[in-house]
N, C-alpha and C positions, 0 to 999 in steps of 0.2 A: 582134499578140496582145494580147488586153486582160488584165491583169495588177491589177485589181480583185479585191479578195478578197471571196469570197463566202461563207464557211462555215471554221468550224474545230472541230473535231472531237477529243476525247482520251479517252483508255481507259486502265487500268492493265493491263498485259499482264505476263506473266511472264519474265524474262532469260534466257540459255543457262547462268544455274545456279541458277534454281528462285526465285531473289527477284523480287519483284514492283517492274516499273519504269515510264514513263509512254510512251504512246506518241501522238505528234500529227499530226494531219492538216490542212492548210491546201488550201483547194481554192479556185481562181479562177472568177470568171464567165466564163472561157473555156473551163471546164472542167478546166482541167489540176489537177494535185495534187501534193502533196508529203507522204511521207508520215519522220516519224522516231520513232526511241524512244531513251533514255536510257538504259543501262544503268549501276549507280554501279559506281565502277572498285575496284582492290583494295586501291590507295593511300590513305594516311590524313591527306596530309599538310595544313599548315597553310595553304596556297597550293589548297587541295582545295576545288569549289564544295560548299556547303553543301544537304545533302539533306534532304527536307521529307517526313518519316514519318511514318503516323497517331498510332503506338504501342497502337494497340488489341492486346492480347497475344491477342485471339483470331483476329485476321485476320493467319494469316506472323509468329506471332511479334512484331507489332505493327512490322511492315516493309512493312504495305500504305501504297500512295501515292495513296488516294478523294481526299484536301485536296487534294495535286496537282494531281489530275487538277479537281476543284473549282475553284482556284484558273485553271486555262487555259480551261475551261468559264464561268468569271462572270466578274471582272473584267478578266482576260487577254485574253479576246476581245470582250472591250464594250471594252475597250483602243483593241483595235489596230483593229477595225473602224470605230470611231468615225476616229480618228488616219487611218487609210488613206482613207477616205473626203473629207478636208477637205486630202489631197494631191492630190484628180482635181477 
């Protein structure tokens, strides 16, 4: 199975309780895909990953995740593509 990565893909999608969270798609030259989303949890604590919200109070309250999803769309995936690429 070749396990080269071809494509990665993000969207902000909405949670199963209405806030807006990130969801990722890594899809290989073999086809195959992986797909996940984040949902942020209910816990506040100090050991808690740090979430990346736009704050625009017009999009959700200013709980949309566009930089997110920005952030896995630019440098994230010039990242890893590069990086994955100089491991074949």
């Amino acid at each position: 199975m070749d396990t080269k990565i071809h494509s990665i893909l993000s969207r902000e999608i909405l949670d199963s309780r209405g806030n807006p969270t990130i969801e990722t798609t890594v899809i290989l030259t073999s086809g195959y895909r992986g797909t996940a989303s984040v949902p942020s949890g209910a816990s506040v604590g100090k050991y808690e990953a740090v979430e990346l919200r736009d704050g625009d109070e017009a999009r959700f309250g200013g709980l949309g995740v566009t930089k997110a999803v920005a952030n896995v769309t630019g440098p994230i995936k010039r990242f890893a593509l590069l990086r994955h690429r100089r491991c074949y």
